[in-house]
C-alpha positions in Angstrom: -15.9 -9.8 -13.0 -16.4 -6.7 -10.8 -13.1 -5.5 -10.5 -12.7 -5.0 -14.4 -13.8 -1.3 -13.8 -11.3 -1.1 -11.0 -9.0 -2.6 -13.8 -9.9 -0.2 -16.5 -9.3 2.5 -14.6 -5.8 1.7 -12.9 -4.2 0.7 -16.4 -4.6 4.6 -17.3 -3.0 5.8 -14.4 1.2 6.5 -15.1 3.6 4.3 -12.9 6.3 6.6 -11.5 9.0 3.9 -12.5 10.6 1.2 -10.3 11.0 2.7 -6.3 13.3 1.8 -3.9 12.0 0.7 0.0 12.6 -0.5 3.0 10.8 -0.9 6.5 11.3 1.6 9.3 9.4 1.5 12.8 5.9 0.3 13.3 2.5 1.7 14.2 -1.0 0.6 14.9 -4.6 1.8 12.9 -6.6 0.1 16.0 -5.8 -3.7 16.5 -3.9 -3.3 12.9 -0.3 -4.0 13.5 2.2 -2.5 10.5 5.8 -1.8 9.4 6.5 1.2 8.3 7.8 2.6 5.0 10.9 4.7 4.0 12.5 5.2 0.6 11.5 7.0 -2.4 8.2 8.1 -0.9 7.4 11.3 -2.9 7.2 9.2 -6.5 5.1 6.4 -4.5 2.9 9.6 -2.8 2.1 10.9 -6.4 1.3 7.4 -7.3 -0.9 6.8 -5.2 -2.7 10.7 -5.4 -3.1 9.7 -9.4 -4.7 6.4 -8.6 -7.3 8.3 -5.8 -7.8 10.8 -9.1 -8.5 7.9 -11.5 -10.5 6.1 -9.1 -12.7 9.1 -8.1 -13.3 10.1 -11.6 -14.2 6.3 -12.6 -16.8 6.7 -10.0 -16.0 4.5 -6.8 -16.0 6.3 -3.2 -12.1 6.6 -2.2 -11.4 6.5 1.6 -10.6 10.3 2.8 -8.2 8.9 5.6 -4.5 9.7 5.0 -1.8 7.7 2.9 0.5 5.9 5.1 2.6 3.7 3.2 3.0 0.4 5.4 3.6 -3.6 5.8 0.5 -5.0 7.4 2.3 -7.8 10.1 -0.7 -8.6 12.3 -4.1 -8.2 12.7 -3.6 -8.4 17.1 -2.0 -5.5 18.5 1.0 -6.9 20.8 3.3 -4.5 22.3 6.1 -7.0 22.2 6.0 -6.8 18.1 5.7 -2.7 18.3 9.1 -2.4 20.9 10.8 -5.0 18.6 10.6 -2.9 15.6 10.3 0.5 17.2 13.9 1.3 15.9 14.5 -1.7 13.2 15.5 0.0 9.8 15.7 -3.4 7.2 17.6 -3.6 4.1 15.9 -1.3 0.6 14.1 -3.3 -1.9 12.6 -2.4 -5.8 9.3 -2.0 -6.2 8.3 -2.4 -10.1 4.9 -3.5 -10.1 1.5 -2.8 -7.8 -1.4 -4.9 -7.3 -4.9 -4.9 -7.0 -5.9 -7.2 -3.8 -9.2 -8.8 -2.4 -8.7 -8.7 1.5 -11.9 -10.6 3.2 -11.3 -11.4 6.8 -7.1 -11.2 6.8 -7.1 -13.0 3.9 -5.5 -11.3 0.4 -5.7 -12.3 -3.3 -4.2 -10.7 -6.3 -6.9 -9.9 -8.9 -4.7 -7.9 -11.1 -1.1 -6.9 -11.6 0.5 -3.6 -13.5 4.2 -2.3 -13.9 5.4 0.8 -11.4 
């Protein structure tokens, strides 16, 4: 299986405990249409900076770009979708687990699951 290294190495990283969300405004990363993310973003920041460590020092490249926590929604940029939720602000959720996911060609799969 060749995520197991991927595996190994997320199962030492330290969840920062259950965090609260919500989506906020939308953006674009080319054709790449998302929600945004607000809530307890500094615990899910240092998450994420502790899985780039682990990852890194496991040996697998790490994409340099910055973190920008967000809801994928489409894959075709429509300015309709952006207006709609330029100033939408939805109800907070809890986070208590993350995931590692296969994307090929828009479409995910869980491989693996840990607690936040």
């Amino acid at each position: 299986m060749p995520e197991e290294p991927v595996v190994e190495a997320l199962t030492t990283v330290p969840g920062p405990g259950p965090v609260r969300l919500h989506l906020a405004g939308s953006g674009r990363f080319g054709s790449v249409l998302w929600a945004g993310l607000l809530g307890d973003l500094e615990p899910l920041t240092a998450f994420r900076e502790r899985v780039r460590v682990a990852l890194t020092e496991a040996g697998f490249p790490i994409d340099g770009r910055p973190f920008h926590p967000h809801l994928t929604i489409s894959y075709r940029f429509d300015r309709r979708v952006v207006a709609a939720l330029a100033d939408y602000s939805g109800p907070s959720w809890e986070v208590d687990e993350f995931s590692l996911v296969s994307s090929v060609d828009g479409e995910y799969h869980r491989l693996w699951a840990g607690p936040l």
